[in-house]
C-alpha positions as CSV (number, residue, x, y, z in Angstrom):
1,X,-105.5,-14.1,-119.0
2,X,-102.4,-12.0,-119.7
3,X,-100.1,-14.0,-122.7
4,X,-96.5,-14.1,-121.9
5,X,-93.7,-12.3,-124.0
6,X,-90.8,-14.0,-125.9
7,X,-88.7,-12.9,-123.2
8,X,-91.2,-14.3,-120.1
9,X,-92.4,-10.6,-119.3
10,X,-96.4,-10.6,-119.4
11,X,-97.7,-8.7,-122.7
12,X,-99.8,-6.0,-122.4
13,X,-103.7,-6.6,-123.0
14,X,-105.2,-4.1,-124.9
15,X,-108.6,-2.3,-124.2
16,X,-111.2,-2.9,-127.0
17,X,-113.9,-0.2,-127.1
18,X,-116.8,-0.6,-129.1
19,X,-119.1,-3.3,-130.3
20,X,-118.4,-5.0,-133.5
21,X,-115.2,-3.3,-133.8
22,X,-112.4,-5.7,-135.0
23,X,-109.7,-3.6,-133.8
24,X,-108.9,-2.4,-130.5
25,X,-107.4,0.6,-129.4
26,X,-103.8,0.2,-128.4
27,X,-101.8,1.9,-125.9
28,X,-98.4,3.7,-126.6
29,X,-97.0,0.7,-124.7
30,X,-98.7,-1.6,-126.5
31,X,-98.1,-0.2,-129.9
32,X,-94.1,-0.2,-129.1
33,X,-95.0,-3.8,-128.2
34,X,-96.5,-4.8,-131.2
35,X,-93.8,-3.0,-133.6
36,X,-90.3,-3.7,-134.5
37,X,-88.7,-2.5,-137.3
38,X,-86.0,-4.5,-139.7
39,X,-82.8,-3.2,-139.7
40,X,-80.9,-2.8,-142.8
41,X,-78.7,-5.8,-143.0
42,X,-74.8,-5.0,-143.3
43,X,-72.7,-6.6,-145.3
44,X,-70.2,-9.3,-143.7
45,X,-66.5,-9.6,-144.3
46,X,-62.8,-11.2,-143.1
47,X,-63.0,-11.9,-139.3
48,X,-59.6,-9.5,-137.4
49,X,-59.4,-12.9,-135.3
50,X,-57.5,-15.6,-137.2
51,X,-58.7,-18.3,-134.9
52,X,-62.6,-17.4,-135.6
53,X,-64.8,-17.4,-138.2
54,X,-65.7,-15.2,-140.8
55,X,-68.6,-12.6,-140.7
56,X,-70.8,-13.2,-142.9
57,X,-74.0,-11.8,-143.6
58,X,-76.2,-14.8,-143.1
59,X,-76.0,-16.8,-140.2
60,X,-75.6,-20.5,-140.8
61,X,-78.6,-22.5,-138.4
62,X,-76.4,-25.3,-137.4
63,X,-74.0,-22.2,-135.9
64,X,-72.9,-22.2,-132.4
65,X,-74.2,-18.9,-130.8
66,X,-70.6,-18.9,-129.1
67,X,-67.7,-16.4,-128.7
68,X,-65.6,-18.1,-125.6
69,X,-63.9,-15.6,-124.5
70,X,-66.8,-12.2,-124.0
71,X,-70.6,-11.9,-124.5
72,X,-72.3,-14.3,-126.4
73,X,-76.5,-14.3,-126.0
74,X,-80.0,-14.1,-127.7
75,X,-82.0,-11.3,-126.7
76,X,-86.0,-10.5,-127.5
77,X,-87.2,-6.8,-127.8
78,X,-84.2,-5.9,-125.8
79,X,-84.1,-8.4,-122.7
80,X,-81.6,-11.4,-122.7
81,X,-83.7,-14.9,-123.4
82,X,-80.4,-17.2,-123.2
83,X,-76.2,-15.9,-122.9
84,X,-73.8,-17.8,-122.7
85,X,-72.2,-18.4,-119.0
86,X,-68.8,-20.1,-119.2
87,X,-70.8,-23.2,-121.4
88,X,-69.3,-25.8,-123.0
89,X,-69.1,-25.4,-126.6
90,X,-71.3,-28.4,-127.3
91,X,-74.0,-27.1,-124.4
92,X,-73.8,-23.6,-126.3
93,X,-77.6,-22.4,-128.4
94,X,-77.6,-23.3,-131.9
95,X,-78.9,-20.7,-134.1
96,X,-81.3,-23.6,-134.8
97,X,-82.2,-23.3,-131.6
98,X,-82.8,-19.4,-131.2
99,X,-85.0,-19.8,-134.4
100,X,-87.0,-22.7,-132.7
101,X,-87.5,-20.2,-129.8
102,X,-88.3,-17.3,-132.1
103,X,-91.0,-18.7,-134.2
104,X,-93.5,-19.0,-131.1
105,X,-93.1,-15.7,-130.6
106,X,-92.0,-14.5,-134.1
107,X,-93.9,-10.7,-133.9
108,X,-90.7,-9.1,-131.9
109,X,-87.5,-8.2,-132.5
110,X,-85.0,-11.2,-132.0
111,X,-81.0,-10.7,-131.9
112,X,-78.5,-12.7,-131.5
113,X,-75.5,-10.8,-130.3
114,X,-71.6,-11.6,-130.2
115,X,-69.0,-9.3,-128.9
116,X,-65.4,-10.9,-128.7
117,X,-62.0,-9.5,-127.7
118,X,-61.9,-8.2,-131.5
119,X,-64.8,-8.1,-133.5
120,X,-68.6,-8.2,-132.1
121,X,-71.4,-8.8,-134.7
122,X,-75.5,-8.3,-134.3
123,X,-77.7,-10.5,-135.8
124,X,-81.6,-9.7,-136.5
125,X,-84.4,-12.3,-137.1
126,X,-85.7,-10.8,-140.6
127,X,-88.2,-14.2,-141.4
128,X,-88.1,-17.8,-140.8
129,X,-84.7,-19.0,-140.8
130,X,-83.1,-15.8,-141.5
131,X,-80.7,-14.2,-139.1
132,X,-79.2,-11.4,-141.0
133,X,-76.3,-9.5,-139.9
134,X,-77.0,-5.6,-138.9
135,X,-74.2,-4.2,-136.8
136,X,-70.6,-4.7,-136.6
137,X,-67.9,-3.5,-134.2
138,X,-64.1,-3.9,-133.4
139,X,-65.0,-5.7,-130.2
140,X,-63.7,-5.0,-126.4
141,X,-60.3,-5.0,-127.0
């Protein structure tokens, strides 16, 4: 039976060869699913919008995962697990939440992404309970 992804996609079985051998041999596919490399975190700073908080470096687990007003989601090796669609802020992921989701499937490469009208910050899982920032950006507007 196929196991399922972080994201719900079906992960690639690999095709042992050889008795006795521990370890199988992996397609390219499958090697690209198995890997994910740590960004370099970035280092946080004073937030352009006065009404918002400030970037910092380490995200907070009892943090709203929350812009309002733009793009606001958690992603897994690149595909969208949970955004945020015009929630209430109280019904809005916790990065609690995103870490709870994370450490079933901790062996990929979780985000949590938040682009407002004028600053947009990436987050990275790095290890348990550590969301550390790795990209920063002016924003849409």
């Amino acid at each position: 039976m196929a196991a399922v992804s972080c994201a719900g996609r079906r992960a690639p079985q690999s095709r042992g060869v050889g008795i006795g051998f521990a370890a199988a041999v992996l397609t390219t596919e499958e090697m690209q699913w198995a890997k994910w490399k740590k960004v370099p975190a970035v280092d946080g700073g004073p937030n352009p919008c006065l009404n918002c908080p400030p970037i910092v470096r380490k995200l907070d687990l009892r943090r709203h995962i929350a812009v309002g007003f733009g793009y606001a989601g958690v992603t897994c090796d690149g595909e969208e697990v949970w955004t945020e669609r015009g929630d209430e802020y109280a019904n809005t992921w916790t990065v609690r939440k995103a870490e709870t989701r994370a450490r079933k499937d901790p062996d990929h490469d979780w985000r949590i992404v938040m682009d407002g009208p004028m600053h947009g910050e990436t987050y990275q899982r790095h290890g348990q309970n550590e969301w550390v920032l790795v990209e920063r950006n002016q924003g849409f507007a």
